[in-house]
C-alpha positions as CSV (number, residue, x, y, z in Angstrom):
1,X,69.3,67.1,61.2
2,X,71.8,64.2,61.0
3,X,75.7,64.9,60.1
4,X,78.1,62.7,59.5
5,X,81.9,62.3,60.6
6,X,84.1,60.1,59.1
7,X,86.7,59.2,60.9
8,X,89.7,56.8,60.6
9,X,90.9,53.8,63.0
10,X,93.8,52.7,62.3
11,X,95.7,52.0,65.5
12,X,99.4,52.0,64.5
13,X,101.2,54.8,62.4
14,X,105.0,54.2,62.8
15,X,104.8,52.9,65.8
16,X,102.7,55.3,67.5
17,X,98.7,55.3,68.2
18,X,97.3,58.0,66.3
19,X,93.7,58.2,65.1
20,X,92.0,55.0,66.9
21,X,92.7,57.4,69.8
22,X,91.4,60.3,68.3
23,X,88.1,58.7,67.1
24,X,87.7,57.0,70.8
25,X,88.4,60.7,72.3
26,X,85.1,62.0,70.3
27,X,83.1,59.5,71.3
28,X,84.2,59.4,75.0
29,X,84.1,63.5,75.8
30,X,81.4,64.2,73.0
31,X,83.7,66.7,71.0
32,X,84.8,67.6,67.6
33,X,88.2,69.1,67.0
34,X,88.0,72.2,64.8
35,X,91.5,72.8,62.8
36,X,93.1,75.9,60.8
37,X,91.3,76.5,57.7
38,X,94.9,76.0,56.0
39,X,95.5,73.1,57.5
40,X,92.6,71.5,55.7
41,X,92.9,68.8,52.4
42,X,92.0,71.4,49.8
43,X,95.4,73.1,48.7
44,X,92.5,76.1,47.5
45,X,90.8,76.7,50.7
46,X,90.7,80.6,52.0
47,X,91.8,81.1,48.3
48,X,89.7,83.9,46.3
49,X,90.1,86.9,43.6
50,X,89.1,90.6,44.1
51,X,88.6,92.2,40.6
52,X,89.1,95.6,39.5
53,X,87.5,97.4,36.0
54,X,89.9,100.3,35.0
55,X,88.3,102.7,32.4
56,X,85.5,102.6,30.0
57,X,82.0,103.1,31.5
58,X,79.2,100.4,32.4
59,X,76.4,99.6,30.0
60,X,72.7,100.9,30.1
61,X,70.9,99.0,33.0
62,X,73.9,97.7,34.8
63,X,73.5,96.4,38.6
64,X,76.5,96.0,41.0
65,X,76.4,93.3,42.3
66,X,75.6,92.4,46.0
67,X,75.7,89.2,48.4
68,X,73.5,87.9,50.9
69,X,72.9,85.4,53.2
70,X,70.1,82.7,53.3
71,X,68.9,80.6,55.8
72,X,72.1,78.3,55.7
73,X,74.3,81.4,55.5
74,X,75.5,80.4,52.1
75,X,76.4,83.6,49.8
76,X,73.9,84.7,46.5
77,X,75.1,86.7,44.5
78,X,72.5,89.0,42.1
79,X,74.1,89.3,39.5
80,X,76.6,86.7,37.7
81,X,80.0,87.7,37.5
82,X,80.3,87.3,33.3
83,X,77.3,89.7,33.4
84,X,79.3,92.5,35.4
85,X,82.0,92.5,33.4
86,X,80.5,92.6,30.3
87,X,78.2,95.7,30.8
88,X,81.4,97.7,30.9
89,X,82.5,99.1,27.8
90,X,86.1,100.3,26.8
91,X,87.7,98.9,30.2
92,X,90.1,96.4,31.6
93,X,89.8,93.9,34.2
94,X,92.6,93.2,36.9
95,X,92.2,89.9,37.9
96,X,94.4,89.2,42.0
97,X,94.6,86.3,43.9
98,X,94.2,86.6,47.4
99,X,94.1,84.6,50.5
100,X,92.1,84.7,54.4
101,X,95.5,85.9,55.6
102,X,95.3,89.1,54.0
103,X,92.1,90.1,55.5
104,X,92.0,92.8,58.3
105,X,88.9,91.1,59.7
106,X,89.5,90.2,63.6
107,X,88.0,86.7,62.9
108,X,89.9,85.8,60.2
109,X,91.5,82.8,62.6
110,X,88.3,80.1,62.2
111,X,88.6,76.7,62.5
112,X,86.6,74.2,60.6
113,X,85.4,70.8,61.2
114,X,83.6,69.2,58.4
115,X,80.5,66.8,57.9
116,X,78.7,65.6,55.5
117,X,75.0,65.3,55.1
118,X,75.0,61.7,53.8
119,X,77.1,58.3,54.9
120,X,76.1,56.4,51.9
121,X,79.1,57.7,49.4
122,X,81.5,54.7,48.7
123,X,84.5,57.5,48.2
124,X,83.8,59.1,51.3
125,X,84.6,55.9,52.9
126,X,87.4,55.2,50.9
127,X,88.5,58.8,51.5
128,X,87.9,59.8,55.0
129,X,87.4,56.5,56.6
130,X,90.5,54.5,55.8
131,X,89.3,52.6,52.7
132,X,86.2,51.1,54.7
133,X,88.2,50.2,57.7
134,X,87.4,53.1,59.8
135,X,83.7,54.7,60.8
136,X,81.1,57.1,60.5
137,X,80.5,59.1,63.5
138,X,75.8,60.0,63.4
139,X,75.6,63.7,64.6
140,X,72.0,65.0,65.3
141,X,72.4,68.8,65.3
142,X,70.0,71.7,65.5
143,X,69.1,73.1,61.9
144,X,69.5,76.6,63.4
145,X,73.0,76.0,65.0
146,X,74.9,79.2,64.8
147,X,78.1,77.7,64.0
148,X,76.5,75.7,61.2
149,X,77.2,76.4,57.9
150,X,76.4,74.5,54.2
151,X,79.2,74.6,52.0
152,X,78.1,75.7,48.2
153,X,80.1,74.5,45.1
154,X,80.9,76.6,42.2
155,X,83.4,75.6,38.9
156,X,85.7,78.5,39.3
157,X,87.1,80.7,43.0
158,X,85.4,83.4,44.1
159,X,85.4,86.5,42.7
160,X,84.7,89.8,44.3
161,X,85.0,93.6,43.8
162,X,88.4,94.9,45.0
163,X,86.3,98.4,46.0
164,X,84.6,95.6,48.5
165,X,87.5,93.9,49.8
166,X,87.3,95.2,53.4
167,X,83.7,93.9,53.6
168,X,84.8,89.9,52.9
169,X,82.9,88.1,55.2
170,X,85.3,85.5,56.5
171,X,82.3,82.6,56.5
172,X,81.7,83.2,52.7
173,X,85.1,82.7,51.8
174,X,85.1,79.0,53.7
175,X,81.3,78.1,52.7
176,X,82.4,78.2,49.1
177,X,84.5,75.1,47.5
178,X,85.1,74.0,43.7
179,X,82.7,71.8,42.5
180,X,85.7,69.0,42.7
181,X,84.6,68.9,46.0
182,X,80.6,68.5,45.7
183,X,80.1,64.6,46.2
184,X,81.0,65.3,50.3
185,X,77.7,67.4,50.3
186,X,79.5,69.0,53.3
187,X,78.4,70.9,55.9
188,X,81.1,73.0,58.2
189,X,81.2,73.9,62.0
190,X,83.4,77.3,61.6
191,X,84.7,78.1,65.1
192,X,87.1,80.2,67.0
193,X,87.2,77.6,69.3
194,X,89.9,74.4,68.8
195,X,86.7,71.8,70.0
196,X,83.5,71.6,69.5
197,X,80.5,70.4,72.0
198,X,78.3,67.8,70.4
199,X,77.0,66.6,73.9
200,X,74.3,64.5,73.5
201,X,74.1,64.8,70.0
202,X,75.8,61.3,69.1
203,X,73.0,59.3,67.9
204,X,75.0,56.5,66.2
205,X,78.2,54.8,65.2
206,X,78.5,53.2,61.6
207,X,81.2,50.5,61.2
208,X,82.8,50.2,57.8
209,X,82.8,46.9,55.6
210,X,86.3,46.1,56.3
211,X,86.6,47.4,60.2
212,X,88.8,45.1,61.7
213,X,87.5,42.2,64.2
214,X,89.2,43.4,67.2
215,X,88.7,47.4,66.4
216,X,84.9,46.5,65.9
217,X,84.8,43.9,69.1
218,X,86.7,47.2,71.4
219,X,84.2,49.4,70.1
220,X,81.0,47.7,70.9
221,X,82.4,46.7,74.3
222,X,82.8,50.1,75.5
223,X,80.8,52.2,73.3
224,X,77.2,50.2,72.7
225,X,75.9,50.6,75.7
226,X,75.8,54.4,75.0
227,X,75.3,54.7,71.8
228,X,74.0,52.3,68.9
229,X,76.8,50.8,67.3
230,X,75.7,49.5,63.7
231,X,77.6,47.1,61.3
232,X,77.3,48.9,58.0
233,X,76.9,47.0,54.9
234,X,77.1,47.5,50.8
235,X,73.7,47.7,48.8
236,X,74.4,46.3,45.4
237,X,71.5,47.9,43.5
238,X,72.6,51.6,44.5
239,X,76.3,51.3,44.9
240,X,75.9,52.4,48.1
241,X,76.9,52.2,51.5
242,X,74.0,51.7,54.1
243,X,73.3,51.3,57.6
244,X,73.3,47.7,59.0
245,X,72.2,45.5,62.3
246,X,72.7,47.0,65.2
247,X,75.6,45.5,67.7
248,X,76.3,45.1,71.5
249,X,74.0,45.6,74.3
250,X,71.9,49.5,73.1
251,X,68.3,49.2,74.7
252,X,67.2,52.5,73.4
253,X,65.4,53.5,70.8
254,X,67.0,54.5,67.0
255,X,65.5,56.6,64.7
C-alpha cells in the first residue's frame, strides 16, 4: 500500500542545516526515524481516562464492555461508553486522567513515525511540508506489516474501566487521536526501535508547488536516478494537490 511522508527542506534554521539534511538522510540510507510518543505535535497523545462506577447496581441486560483488535489492529469497543454508564442505577462515576507513563507495561517506551495514506491534502502540505516548499516522501509497504498500525478518530479521549487498567494495551492508546486530527488519515509505524527500515520501499519523491529551484535542481541530481522524482502540481477542480511530470534521468517503471 502506498504511505506518505511529508517532510520539510528548508536548509537554514539559525544558521545551522537542519531538516534538508534530515530528509536527504531518508532518502540516502532508506530509513524513517521513530520519536517519543510525547515528543509528538499533539499536546493529547498517550492521554486517556480509566472510569470507575461506585454503588448502585447495573440494569437488566447489561454487557461489560470488551476491545478487540481488527485487521489494522485498531480497537472496537462493543458496547458504547454512554450505554455502560447508563445501565447502572443509583451509582457514581469517577472520571481520572491518565497518561502512557503510568502504565506498568514493559513496552510502554514506543516510538512513532507517522504517514499518511493520501498526498493530496493542501494542509498537510502547508502543515508538514513547509507551506509547499518541502516534499512528500512515496512509501510502498506491506499491508500486513507488523509495525503498522491505522490511527482511528474519535470526538472525545479514551475511556476505559479502571478494574482493566493493567490490561491497557500500549498500541490502543497511540492508534487512537481526536477527531481534530482526522484530515491526516494517518497511519503509524510504533517501534521500540529509534529508525525504521523502508529499504526498497521508496517508490517516489513528490516536490511541492513552491520547492525552491536549487533544492529541487540538488534533488533530482542525486536522487532521480534512484528513485522517480515528480514535480507536483495544484488541480483546481478538486482543491487538491496531485502528482506531476516526472524529473531527471528515472528509466524505470512508475506505478
Amino acid at each position: 500500500m502506498k504511505l506518505y511522508k511529508f517532510r520539510s527542506l528548508r536548509d537554514l534554521i539559525g544558521g545551522e542545516s537542519v531538516d534538508l539534511n534530515r530528509t536527504l538522510e531518508i532518502l540516502r540510507t532508506e530509513q524513517l526515524y521513530c520519536a517519543p510518543h510525547n515528543k509528538l505535535n499533539d499536546p493529547f497523545e498517550g492521554l486517556f481516562s480509566t472510569v470507575e462506577t461506585i454503588g448502585g447496581a447495573y440494569g437488566s441486560g447489561a454487557v461489560t464492555p470488551t476491545i478487540k483488535l481488527s485487521k489494522w489492529k485498531m480497537p472496537k469497543i462493543n458496547l458504547e461508553f454512554s450505554q455502560l454508564m447508563t445501565s447502572y442505577k443509583g451509582s457514581t462515576t469517577e472520571i481520572r486522567h491518565t497518561s502512557l507513563g503510568e502504565l506498568s507495561s514493559s513496552n510502554k517506551n514506543q516510538n512513532v513515525c507517522s504517514l499518511s495514506s493520501s498526498m493530496s491534502d493542501v494542509r498537510m502540505w502547508s502543515h508538514y511540508a513547509d507551506s509547499h516548499m518541502g516534499c512528500v516522501i512515496e512509501i510502498d509497504l506491506e499491508e500486513d506489516e507488523l509495525d503498522l498500525y491505522k490511527v482511528i478518530y474519535g470526538k472525545d479521549i479514551n475511556r476505559y474501566s479502571k478494574t482493566k487498567f493493567e490490561e491497557i494495551n500500549i498500541f490502543d492508546v497511540l492508534t487512537f487521536k481526536t477527531c481534530h486530527w482526522e484530515y491526516e488519515k494517518e497511519f503509524r509505524i510504533i517501534t521500540g526501535k529509534k529508525h525504521f527500515s523502508i529499504s526498497g520501499c521508496i517508490s517516489g519523491v513528490h516536490l511541492g508547488i513552491r520547492t525552491p529551484d536549487e533544492v529541487r535542481d540538488d534533488i533530482v541530481g542525486e536522487f532521480s536516478n534512484r528513485y522517480p522524482i515528480m514535480q507536483s502540481q495544484i488541480n483546481r477542480e478538486t482543491v487538491e494537490i496531485q502528482r506531476g511530470a516526472c524529473l531527471g534521468k528515472y528509466k524505470g517503471d512508475y506505478a
